[in-house]
Z-matrix of the N, CA and C atoms (Angstrom, degrees):
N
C 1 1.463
C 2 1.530 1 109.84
N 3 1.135 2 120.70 1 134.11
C 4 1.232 3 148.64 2 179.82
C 5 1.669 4 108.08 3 -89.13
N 6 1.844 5 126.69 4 122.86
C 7 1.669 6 98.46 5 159.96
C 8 1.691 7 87.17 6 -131.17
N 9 1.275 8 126.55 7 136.32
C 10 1.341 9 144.34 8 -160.05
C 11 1.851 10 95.53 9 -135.18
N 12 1.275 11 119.11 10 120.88
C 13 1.416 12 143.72 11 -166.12
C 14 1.807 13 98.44 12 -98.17
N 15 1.627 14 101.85 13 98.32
C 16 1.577 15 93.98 14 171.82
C 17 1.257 16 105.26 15 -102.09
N 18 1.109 17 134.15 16 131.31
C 19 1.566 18 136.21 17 -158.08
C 20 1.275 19 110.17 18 -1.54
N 21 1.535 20 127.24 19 81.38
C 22 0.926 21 159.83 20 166.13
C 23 1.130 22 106.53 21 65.64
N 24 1.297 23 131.28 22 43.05
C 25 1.445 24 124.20 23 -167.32
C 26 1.860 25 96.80 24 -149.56
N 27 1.769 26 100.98 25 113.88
C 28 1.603 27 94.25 26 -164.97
C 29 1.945 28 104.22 27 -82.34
N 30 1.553 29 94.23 28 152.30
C 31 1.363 30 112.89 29 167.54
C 32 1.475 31 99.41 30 -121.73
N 33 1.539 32 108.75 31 119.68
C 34 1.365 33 118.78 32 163.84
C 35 1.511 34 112.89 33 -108.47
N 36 1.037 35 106.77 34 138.88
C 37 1.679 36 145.02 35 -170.06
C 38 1.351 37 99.82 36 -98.51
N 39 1.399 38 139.21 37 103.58
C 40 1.216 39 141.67 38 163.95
C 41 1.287 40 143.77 39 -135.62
N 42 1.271 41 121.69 40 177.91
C 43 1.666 42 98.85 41 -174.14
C 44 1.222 43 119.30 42 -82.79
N 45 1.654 44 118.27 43 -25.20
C 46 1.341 45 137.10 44 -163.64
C 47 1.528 46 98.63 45 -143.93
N 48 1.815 47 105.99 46 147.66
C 49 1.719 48 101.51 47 173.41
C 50 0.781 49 132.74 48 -78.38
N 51 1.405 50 115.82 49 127.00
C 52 1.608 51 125.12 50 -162.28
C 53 1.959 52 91.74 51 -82.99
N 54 1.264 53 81.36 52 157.86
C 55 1.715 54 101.46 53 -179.55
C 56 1.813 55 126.92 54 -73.95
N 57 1.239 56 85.19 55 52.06
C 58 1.838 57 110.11 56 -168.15
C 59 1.840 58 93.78 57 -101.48
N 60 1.283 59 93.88 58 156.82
C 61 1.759 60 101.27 59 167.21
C 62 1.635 61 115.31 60 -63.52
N 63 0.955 62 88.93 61 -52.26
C 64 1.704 63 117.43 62 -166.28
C 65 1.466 64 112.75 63 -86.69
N 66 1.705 65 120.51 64 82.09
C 67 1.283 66 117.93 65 174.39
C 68 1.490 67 134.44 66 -146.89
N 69 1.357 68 128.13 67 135.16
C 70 1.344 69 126.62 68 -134.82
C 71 1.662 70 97.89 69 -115.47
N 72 1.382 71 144.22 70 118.08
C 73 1.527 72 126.16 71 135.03
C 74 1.502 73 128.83 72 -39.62
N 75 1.577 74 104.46 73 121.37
C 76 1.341 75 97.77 74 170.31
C 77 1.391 76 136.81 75 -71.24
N 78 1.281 77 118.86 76 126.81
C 79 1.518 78 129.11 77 -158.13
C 80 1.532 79 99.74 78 -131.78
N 81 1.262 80 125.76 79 25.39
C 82 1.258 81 104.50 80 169.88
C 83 1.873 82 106.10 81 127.04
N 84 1.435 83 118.68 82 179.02
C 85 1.543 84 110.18 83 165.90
C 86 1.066 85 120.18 84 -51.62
N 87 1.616 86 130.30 85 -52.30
C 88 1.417 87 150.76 86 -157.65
C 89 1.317 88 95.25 87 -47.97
N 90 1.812 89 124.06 88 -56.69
C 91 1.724 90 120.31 89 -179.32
C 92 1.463 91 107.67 90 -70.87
N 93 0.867 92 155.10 91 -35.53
C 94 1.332 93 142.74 92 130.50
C 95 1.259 94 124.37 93 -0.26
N 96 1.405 95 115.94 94 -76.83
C 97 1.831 96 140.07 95 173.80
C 98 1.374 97 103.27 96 -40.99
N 99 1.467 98 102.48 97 -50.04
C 100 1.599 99 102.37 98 176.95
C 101 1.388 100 129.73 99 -75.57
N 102 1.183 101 125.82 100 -51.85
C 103 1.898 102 148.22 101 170.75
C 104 1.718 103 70.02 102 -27.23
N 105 1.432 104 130.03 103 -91.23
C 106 1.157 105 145.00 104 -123.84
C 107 1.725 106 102.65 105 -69.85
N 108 1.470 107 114.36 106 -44.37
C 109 0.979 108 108.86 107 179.23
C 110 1.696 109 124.69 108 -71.54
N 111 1.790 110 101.46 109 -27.23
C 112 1.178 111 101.09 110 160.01
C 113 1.575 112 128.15 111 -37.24
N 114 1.249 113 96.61 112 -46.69
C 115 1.764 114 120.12 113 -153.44
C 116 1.511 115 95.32 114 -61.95
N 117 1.667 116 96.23 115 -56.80
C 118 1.669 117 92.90 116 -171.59
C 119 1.707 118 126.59 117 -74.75
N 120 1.193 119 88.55 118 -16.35
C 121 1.507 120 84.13 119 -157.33
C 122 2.046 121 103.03 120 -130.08
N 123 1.046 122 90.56 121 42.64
C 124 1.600 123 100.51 122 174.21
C 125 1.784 124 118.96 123 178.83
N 126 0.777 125 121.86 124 161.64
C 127 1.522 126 143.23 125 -134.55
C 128 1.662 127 97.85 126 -76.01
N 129 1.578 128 110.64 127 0.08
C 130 2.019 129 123.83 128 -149.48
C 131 1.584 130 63.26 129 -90.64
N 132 1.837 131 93.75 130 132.55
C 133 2.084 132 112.27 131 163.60
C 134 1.337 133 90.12 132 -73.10
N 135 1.359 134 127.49 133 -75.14
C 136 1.402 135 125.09 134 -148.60
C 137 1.516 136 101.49 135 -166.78
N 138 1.495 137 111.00 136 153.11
C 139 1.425 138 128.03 137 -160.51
C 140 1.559 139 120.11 138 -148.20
N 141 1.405 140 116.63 139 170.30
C 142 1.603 141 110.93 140 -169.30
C 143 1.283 142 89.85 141 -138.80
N 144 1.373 143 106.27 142 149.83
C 145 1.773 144 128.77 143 161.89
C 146 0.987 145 106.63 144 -128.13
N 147 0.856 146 149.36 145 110.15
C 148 1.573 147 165.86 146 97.56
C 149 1.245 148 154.49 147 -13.33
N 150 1.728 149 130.86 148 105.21
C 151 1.096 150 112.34 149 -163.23
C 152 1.394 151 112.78 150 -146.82
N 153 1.160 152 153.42 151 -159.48
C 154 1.215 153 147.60 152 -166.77
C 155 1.612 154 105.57 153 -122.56
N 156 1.225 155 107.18 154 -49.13
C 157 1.572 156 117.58 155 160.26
C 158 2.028 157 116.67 156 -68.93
N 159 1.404 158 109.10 157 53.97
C 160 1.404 159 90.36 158 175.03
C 161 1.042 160 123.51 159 -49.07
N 162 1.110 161 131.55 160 -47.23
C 163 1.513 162 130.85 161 -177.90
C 164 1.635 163 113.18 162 -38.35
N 165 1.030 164 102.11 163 -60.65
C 166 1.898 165 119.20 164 175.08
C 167 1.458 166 109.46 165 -37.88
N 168 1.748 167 97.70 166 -48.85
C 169 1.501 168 113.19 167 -156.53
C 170 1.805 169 100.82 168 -75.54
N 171 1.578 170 109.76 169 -23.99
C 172 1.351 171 104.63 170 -172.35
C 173 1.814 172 103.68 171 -80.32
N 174 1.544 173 100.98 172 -52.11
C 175 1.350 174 116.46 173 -166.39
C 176 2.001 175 109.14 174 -48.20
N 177 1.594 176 100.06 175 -27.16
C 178 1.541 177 106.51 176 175.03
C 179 1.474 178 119.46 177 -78.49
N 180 1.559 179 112.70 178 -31.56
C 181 1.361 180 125.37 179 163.80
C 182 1.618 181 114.38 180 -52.70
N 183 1.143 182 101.70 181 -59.07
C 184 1.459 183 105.42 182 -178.11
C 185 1.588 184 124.27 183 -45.71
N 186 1.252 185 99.07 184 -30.40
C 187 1.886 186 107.87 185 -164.48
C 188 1.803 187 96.07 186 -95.34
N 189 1.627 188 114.79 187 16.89
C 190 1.262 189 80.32 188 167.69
C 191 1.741 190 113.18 189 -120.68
N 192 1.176 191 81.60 190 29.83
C 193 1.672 192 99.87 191 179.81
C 194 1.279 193 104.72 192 -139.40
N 195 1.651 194 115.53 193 162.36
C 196 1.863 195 136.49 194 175.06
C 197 1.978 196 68.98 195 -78.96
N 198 1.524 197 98.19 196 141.76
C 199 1.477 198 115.48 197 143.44
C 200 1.723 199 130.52 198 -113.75
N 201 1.677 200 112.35 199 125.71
C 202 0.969 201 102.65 200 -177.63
C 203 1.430 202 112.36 201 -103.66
N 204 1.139 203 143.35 202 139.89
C 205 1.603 204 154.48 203 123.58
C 206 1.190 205 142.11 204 -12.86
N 207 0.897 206 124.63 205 69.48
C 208 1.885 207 135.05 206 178.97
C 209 1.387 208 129.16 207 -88.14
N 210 1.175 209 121.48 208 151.53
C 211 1.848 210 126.64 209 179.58
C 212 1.017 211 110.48 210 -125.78
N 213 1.015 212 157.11 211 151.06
C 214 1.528 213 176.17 212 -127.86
C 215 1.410 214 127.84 213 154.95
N 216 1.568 215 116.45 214 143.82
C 217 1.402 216 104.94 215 156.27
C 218 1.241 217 117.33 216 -150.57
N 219 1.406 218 119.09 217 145.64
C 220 1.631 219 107.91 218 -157.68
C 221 2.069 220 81.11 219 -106.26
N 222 1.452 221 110.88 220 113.35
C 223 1.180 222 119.91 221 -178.23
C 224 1.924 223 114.61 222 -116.83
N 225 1.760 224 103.73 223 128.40
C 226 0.941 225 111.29 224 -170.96
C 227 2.043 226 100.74 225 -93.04
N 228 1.029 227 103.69 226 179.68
C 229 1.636 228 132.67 227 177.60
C 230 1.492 229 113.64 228 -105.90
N 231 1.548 230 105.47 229 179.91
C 232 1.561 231 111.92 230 -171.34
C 233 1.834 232 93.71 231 -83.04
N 234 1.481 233 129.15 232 -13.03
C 235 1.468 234 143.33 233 176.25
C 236 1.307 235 118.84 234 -80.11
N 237 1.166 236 111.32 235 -7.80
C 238 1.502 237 133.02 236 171.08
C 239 2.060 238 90.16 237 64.96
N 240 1.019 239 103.75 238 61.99
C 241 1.743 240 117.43 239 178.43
C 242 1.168 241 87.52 240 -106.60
N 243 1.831 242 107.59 241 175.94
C 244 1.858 243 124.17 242 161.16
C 245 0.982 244 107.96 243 -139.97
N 246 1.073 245 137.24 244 138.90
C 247 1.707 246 146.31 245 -171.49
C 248 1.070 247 103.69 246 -87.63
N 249 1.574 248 127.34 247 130.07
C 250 0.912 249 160.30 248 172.25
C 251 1.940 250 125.14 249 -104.71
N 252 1.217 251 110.05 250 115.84
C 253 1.788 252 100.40 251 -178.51
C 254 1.617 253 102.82 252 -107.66
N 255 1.423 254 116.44 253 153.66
C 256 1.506 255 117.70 254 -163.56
C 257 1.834 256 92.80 255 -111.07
N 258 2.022 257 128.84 256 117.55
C 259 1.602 258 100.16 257 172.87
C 260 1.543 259 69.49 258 -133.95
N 261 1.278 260 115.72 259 162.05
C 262 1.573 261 136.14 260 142.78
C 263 1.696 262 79.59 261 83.79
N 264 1.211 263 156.08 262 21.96
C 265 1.383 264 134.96 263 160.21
C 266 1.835 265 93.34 264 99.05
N 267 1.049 266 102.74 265 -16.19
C 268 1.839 267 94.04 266 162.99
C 269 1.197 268 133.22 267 -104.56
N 270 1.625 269 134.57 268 155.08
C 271 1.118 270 130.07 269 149.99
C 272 1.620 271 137.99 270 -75.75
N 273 1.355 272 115.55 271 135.11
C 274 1.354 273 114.84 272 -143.21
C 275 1.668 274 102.96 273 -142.22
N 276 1.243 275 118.19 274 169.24
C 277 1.565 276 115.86 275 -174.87
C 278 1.840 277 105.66 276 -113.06
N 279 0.930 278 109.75 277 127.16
C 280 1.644 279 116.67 278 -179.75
C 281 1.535 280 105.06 279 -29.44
N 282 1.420 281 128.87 280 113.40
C 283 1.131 282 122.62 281 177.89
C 284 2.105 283 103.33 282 -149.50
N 285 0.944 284 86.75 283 -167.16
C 286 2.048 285 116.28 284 171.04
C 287 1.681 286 105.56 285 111.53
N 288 1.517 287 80.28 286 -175.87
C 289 1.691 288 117.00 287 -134.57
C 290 1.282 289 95.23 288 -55.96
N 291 1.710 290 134.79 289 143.59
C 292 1.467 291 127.56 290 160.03
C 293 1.779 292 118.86 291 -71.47
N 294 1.157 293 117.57 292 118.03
C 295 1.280 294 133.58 293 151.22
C 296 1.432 295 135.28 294 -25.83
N 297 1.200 296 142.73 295 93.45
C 298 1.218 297 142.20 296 -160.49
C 299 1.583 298 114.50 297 -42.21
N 300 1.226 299 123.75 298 127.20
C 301 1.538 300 129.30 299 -167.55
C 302 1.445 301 123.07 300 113.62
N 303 1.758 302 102.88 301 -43.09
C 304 1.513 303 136.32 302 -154.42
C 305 1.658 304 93.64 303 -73.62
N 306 1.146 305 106.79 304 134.87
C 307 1.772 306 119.96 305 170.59
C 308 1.502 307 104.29 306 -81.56
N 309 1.212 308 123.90 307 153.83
C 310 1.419 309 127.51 308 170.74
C 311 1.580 310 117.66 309 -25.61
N 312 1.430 311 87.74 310 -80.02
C 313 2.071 312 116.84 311 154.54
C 314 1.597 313 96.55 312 -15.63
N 315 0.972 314 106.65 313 -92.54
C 316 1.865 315 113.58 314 -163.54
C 317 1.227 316 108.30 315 -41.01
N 318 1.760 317 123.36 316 -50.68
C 319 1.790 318 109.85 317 -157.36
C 320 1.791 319 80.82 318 -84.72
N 321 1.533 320 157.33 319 -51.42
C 322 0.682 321 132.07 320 -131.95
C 323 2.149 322 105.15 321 -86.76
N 324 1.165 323 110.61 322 -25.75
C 325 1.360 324 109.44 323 147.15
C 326 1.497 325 145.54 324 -55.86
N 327 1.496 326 88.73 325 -38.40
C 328 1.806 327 102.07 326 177.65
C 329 1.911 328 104.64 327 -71.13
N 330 1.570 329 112.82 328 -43.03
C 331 1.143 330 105.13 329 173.21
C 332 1.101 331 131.23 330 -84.94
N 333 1.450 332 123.31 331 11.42
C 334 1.407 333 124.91 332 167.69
C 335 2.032 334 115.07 333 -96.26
N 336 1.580 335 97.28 334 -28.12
C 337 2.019 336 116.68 335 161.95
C 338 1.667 337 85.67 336 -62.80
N 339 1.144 338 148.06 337 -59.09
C 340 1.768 339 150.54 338 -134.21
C 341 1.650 340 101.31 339 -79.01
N 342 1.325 341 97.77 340 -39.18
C 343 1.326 342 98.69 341 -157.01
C 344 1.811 343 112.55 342 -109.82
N 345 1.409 344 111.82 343 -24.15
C 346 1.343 345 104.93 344 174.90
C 347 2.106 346 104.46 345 -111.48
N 348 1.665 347 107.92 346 7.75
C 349 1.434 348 96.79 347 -177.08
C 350 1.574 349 117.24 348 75.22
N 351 1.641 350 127.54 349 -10.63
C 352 1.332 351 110.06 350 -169.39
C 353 1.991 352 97.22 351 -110.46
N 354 1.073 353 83.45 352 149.79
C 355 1.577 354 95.87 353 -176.80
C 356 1.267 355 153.99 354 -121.45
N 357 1.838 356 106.65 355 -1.70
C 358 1.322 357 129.29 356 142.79
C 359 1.391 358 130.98 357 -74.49
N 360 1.592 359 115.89 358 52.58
C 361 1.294 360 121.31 359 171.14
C 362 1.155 361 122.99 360 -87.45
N 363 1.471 362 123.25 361 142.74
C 364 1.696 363 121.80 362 -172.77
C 365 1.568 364 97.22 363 -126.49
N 366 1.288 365 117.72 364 120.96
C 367 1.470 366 131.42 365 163.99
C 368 1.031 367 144.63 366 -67.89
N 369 1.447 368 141.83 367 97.57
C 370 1.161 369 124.59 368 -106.47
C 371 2.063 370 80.58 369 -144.75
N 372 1.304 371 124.82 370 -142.51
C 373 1.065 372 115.26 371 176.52
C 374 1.851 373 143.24 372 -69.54
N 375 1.181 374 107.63 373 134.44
C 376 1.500 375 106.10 374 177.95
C 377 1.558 376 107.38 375 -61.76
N 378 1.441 377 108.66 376 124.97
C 379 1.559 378 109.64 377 148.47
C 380 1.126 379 165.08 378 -86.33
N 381 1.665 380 108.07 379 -56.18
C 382 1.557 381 117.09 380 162.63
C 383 1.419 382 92.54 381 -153.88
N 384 1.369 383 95.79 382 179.11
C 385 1.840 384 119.09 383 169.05
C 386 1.682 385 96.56 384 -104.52
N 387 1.543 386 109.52 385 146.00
C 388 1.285 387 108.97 386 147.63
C 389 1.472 388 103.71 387 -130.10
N 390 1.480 389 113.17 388 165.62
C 391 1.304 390 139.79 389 171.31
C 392 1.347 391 150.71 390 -114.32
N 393 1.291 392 145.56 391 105.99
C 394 1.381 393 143.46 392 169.59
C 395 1.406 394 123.25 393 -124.36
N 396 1.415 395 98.98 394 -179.63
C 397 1.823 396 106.48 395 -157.61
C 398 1.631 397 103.92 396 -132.17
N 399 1.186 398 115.82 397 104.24
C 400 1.566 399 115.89 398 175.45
C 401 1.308 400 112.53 399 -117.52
N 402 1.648 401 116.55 400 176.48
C 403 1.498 402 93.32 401 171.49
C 404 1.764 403 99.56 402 -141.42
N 405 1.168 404 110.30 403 144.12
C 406 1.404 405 109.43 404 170.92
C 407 1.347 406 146.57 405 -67.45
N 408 1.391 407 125.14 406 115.62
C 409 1.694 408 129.53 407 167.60
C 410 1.752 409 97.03 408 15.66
N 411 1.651 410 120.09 409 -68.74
C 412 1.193 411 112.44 410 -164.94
C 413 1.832 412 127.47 411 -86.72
N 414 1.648 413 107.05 412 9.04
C 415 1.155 414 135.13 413 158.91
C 416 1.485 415 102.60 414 106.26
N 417 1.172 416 107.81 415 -12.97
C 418 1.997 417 92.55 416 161.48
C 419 1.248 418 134.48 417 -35.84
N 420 1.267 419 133.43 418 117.92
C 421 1.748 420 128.69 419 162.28
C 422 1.408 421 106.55 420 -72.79
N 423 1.077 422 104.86 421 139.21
C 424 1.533 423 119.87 422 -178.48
C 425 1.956 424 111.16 423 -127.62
N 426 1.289 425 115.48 424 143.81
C 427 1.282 426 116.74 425 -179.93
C 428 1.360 427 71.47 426 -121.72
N 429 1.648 428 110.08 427 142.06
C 430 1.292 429 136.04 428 122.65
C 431 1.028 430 133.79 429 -79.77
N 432 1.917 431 133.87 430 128.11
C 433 1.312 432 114.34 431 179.64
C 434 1.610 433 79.15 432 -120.86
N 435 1.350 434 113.86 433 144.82
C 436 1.826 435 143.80 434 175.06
C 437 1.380 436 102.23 435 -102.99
N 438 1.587 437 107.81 436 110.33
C 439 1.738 438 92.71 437 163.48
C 440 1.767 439 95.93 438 -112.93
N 441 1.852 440 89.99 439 139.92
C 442 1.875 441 86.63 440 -179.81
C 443 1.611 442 86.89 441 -114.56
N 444 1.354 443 89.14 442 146.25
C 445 1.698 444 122.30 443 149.73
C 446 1.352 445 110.46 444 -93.01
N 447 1.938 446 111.02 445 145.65
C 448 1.555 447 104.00 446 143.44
C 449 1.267 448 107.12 447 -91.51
N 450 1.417 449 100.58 448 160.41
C 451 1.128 450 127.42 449 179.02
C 452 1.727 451 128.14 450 -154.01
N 453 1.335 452 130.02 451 141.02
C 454 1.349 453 144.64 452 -168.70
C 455 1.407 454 127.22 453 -87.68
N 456 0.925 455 149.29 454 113.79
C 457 1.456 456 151.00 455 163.05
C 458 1.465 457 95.07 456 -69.81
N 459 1.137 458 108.37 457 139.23
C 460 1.461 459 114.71 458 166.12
C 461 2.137 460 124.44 459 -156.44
N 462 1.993 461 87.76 460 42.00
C 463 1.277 462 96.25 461 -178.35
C 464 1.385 463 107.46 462 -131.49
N 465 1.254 464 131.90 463 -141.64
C 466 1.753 465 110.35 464 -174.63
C 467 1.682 466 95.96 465 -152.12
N 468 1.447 467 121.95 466 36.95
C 469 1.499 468 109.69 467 -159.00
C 470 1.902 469 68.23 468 -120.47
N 471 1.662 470 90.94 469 161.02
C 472 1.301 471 104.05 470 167.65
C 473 1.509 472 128.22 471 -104.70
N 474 1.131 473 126.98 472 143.48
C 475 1.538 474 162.97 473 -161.19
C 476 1.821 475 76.92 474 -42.96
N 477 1.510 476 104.01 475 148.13
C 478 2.054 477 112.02 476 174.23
C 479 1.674 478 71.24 477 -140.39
N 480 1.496 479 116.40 478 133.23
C 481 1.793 480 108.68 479 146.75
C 482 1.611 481 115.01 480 -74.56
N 483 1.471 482 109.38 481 177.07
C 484 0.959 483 123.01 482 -166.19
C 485 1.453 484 100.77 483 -120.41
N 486 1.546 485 114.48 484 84.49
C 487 1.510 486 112.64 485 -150.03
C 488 1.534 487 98.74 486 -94.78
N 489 1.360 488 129.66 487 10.94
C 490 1.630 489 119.57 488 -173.11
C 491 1.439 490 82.06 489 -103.08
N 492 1.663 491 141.91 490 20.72
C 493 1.023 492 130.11 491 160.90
C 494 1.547 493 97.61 492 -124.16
N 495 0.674 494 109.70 493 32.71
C 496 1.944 495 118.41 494 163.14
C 497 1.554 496 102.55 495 82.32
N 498 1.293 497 120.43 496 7.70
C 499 1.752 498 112.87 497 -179.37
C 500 1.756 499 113.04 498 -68.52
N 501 1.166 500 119.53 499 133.30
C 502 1.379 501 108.31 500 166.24
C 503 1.366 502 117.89 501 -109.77
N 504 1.492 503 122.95 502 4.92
C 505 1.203 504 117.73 503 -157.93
C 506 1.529 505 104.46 504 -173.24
N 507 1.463 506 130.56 505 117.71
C 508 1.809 507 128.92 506 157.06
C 509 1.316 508 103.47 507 -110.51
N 510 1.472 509 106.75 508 139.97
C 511 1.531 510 105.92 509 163.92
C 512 1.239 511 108.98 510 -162.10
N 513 1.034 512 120.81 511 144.94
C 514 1.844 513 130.54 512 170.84
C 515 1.520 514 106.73 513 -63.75
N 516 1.309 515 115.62 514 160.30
C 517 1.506 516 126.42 515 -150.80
C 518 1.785 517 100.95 516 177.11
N 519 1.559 518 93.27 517 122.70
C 520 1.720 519 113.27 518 -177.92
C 521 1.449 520 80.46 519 -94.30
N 522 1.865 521 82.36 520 171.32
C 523 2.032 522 106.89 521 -169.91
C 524 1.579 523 95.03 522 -65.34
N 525 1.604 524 134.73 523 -20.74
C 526 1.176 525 128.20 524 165.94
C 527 1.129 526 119.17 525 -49.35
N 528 1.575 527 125.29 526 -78.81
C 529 1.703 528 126.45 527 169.59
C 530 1.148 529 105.77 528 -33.50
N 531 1.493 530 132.46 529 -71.12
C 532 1.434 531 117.62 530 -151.31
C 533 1.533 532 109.15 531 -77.50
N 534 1.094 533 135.43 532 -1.55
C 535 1.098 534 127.70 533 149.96
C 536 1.498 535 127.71 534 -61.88
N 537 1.832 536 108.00 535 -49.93
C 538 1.251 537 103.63 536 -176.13
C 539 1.484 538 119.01 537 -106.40
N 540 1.996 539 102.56 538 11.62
C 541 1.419 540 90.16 539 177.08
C 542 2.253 541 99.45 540 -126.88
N 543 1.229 542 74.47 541 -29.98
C 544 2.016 543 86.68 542 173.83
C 545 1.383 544 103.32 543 -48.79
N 546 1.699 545 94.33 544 -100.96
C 547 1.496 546 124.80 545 -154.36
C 548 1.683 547 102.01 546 -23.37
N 549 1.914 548 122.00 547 -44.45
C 550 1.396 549 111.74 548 -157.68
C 551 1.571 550 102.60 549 -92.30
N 552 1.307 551 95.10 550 -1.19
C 553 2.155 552 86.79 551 165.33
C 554 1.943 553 108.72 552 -139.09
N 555 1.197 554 104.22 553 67.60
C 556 1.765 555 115.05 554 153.00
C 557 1.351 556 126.86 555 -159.75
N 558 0.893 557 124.01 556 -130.70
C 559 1.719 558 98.12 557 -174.29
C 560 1.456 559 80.01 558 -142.86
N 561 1.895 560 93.07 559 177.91
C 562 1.302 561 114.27 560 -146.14
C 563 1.449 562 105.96 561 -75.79
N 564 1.320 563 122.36 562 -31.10
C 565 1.590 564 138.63 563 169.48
C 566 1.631 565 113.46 564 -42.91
N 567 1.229 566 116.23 565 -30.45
C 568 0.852 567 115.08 566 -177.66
C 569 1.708 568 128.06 567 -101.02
N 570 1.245 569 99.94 568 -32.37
C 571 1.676 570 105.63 569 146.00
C 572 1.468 571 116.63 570 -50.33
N 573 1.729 572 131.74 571 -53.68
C 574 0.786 573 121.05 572 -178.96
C 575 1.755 574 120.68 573 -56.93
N 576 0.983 575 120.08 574 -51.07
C 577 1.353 576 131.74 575 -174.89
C 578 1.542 577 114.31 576 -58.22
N 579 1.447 578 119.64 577 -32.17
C 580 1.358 579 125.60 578 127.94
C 581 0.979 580 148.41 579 -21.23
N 582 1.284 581 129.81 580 -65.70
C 583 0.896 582 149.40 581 177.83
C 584 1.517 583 115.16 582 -62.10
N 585 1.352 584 104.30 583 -36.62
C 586 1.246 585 131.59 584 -162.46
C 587 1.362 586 112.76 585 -83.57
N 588 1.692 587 110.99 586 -25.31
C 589 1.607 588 114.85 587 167.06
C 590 1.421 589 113.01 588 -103.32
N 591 1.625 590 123.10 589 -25.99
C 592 1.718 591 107.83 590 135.85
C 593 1.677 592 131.51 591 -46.99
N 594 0.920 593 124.70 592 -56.90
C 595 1.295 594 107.56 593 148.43
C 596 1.489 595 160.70 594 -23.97
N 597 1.318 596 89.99 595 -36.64
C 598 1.915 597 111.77 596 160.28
C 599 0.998 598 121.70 597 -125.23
N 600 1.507 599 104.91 598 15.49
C 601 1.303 600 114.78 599 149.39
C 602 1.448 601 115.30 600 80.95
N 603 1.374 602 127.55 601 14.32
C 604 1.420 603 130.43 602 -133.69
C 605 1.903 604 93.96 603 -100.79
């Protein structure tokens, strides 16, 4: 199963229909064209397409967008905190685009040193991918796929943002804050991916 965030509104890709209002058999691009246009441009929260061939169903999704490549890592402290960077009025997880050459591993470390300034990080397990669908100023659709690592701080200097990339703010944050100051200003990708390393406990 696939869940892909169209302006904040998930489309899941699955093998079988999930128990949503809103759900389409796959028949081709055209249900695609549609799921998506639903998403953006009408009142539908979120929806499923479905098919028996996921694989097919993803590999057709993919080709109707440029895909871009991202690294991330949602990295805790010796306080058992997670760093958090503040751009556009949200809170967000150290991430961007991988660099040609760069292994997963490498860009998703280099941009977490880039962006919060600290530099004794140790990389520790891969977690999941997440996904969304935007489109560009010059009308490109773009898929982003995010792969996060955890990862460790294990030095004692504090977080500088990297504000000529729009950051205004890093800071560490217990399951208290990000409950009552995260979760209600970032997007949904990032709860999930959360959740997702509470969950396994990692």
């Amino acid at each position: 199963m696939y869940k892909v965030f169209v302006n904040e509104k998930k489309l899941t890709l699955s093998k079988y229909p999930e128990e949503i209002e809103k759900k389409l058999r796959y028949e081709g691009f055209a249900t695609l064209e549609i799921a998506v246009d639903l998403l953006q441009n009408t009142s539908c929260p979120e929806l499923n397409v479905y098919s028996e061939n996921l694989a097919e169903l993803w590999e057709d999704f993919t080709h109707l967008f440029t895909v871009v490549e991202s690294a991330g890592g949602i990295v805790s402290n010796q306080n058992n905190e997670i760093l958090f960077i503040r751009r556009l009025g949200k809170w967000d997880l150290p991430k961007g685009k991988i660099e040609k050459g760069e292994s997963l591993e490498q860009a998703a470390v280099r941009e977490v040193q880039e962006e919060t300034g600290l530099e004794e990080i140790i990389l520790e397990d891969f977690i999941n991918n997440t996904f969304h669908i935007y489109t560009e100023r010059n009308g490109d659709r773009i898929l982003k796929i995010t792969y996060w690592f955890k990862m460790s701080y294990v030095g004692n200097k504090n977080p500088v943002p990297q504000t000529e990339e729009g950051i205004t703010a890093v800071e560490w944050k217990n399951n208290h804050r990000i409950q009552q100051e995260v979760f209600p200003s970032t997007f949904h990708n990032i709860k999930l991916i959360l959740d997702e390393v509470w969950e396994k406990n990692l």
